[in-house]
C-alpha positions as YAML, in Angstrom:
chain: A
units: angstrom
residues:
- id: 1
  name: UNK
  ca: [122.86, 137.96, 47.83]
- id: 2
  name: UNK
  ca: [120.88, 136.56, 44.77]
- id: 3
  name: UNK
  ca: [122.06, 137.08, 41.01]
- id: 4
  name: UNK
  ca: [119.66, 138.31, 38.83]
- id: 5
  name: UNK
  ca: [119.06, 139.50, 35.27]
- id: 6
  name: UNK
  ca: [118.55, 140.08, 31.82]
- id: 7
  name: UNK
  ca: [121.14, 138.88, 29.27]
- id: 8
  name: UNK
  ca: [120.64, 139.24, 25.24]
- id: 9
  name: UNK
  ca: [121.37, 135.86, 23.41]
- id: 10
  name: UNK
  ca: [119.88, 135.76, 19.69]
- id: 11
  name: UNK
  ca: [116.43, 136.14, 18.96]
- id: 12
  name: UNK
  ca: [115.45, 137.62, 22.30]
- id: 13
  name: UNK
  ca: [116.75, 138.14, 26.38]
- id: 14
  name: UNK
  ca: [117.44, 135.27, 29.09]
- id: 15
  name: UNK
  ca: [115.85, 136.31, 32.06]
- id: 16
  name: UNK
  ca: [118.21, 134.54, 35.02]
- id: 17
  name: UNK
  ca: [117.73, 134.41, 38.47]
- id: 18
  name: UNK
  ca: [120.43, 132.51, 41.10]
- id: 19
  name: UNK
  ca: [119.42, 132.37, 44.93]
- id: 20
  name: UNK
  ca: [120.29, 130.61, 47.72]
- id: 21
  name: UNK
  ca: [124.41, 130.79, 46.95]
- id: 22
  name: UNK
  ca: [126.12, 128.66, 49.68]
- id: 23
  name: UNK
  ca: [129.99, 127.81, 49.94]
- id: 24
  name: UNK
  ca: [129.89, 124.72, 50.96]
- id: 25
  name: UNK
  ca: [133.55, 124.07, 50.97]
- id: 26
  name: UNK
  ca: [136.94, 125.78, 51.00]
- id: 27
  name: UNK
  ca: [140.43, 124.68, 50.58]
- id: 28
  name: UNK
  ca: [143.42, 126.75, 51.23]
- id: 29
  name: UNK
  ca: [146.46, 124.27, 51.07]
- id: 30
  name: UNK
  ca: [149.07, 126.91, 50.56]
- id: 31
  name: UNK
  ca: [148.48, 130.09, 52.26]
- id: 32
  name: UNK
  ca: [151.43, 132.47, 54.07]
- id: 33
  name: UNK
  ca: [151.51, 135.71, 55.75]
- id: 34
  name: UNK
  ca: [154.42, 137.85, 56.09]
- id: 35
  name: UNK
  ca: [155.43, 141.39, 56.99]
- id: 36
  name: UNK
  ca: [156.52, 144.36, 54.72]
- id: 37
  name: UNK
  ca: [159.35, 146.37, 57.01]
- id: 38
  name: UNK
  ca: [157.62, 150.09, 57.05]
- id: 39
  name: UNK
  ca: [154.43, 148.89, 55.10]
- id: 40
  name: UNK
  ca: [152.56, 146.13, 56.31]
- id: 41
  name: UNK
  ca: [151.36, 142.81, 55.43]
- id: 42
  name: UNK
  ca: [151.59, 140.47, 52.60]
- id: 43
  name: UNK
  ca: [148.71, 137.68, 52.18]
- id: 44
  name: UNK
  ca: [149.33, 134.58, 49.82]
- id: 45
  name: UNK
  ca: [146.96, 132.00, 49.29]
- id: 46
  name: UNK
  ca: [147.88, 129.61, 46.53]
- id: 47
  name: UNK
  ca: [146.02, 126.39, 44.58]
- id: 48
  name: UNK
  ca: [142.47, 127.31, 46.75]
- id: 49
  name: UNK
  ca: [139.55, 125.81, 45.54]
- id: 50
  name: UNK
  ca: [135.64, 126.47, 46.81]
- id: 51
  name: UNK
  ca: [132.41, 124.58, 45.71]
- id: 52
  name: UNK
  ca: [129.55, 126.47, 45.73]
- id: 53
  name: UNK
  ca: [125.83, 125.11, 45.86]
- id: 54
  name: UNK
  ca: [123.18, 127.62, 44.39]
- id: 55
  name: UNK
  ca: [119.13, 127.52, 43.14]
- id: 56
  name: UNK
  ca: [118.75, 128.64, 39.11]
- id: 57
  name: UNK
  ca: [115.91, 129.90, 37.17]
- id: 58
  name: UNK
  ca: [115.92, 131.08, 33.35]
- id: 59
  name: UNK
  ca: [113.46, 132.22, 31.18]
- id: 60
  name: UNK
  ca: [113.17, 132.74, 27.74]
- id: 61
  name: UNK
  ca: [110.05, 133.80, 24.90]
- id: 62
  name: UNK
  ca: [110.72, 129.70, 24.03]
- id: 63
  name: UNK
  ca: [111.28, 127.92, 27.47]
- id: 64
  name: UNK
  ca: [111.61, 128.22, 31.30]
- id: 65
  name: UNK
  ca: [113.77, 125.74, 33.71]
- id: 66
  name: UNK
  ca: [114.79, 126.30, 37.27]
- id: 67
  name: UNK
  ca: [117.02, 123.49, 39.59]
- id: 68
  name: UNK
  ca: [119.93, 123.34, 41.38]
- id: 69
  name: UNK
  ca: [123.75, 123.57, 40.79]
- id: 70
  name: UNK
  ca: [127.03, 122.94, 41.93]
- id: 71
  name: UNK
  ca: [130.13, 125.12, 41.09]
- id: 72
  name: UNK
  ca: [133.43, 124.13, 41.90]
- id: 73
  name: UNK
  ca: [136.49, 126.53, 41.49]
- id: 74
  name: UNK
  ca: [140.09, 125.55, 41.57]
- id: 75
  name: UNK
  ca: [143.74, 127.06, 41.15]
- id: 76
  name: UNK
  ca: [142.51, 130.17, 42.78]
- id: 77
  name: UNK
  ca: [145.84, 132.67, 43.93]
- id: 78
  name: UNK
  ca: [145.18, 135.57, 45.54]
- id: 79
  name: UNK
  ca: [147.63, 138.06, 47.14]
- id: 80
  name: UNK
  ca: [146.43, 140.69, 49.31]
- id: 81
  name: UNK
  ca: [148.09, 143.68, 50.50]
- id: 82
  name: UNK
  ca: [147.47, 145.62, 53.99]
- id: 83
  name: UNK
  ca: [148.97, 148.71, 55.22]
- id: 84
  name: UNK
  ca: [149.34, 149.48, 58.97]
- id: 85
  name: UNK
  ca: [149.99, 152.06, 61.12]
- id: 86
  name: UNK
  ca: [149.74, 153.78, 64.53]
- id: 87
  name: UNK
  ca: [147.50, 156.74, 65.58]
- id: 88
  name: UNK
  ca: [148.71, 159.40, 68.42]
- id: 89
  name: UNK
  ca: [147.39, 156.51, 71.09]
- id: 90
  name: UNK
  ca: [149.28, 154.13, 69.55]
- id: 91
  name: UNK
  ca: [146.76, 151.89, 67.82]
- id: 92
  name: UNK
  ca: [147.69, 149.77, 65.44]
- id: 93
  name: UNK
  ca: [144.97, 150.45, 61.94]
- id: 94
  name: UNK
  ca: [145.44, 148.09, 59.13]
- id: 95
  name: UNK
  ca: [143.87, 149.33, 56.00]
- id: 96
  name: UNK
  ca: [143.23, 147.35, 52.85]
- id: 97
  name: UNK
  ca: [145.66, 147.94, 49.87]
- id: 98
  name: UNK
  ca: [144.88, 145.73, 47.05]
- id: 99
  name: UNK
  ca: [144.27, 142.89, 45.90]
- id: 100
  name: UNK
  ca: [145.19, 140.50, 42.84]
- id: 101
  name: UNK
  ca: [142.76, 136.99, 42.48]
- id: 102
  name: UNK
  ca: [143.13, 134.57, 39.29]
- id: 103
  name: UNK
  ca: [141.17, 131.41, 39.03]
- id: 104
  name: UNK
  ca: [142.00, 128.81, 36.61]
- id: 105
  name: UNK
  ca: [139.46, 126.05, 36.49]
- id: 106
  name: UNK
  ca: [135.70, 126.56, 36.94]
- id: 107
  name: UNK
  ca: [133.28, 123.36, 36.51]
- id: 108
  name: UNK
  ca: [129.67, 124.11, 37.08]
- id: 109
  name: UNK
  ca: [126.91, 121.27, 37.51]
- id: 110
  name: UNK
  ca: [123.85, 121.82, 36.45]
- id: 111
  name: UNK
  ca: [120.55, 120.03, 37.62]
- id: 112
  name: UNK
  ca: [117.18, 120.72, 36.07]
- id: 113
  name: UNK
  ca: [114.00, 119.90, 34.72]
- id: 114
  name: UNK
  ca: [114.68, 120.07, 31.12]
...
């Protein structure tokens, strides 16, 4: 979904809009599953990294620009934990837990007018 809305900087808001979000690319060169005896399942993903292609528009009392821009995140972990269990039929239900995500490099690209 779009990103929109007002921020406070200064002397006065930033009026932001951000549309048409795309991932364009994901990398997952380290990612492992592996079962919890009597709890469920353990999800590992390690060193992802995504790019991300998206429209922006701002707007202030002074200016106005709008373009596009590229975001690319790297050293993304994130561990994920799922329960499971049976019902009287013996279905197997796997339930989201938690979940832990830390990013450590973000590098955004912007392309306007101004």
């Amino acid at each position: 979904p779009d990103l929109s809305g007002y921020e406070k900087f200064g002397l006065g808001n930033v009026k932001y809009n951000i549309s048409r979000i795309h991932v364009t690319a994901v990398e997952l060169p380290s990612a492992s599953i592996s079962l919890i005896p009597g709890t469920g399942i353990k999800l590992v993903i390690r060193n992802a990294s995504l790019t991300i292609n998206m429209n922006w528009n701002i707007r202030t009392w002074m200016f106005k620009d709008s373009g596009r821009s590229t975001a690319y995140i790297s050293k993304v972990f994130v561990t994920a934990l799922f329960s499971t269990s049976l019902d009287n039929m013996n279905h197997t239900s796997i339930s989201f837990t938690s979940c832990q995500t830390t990013s450590g490099d973000i590098d955004i690209k912007l392309n306007g007018k101004s």
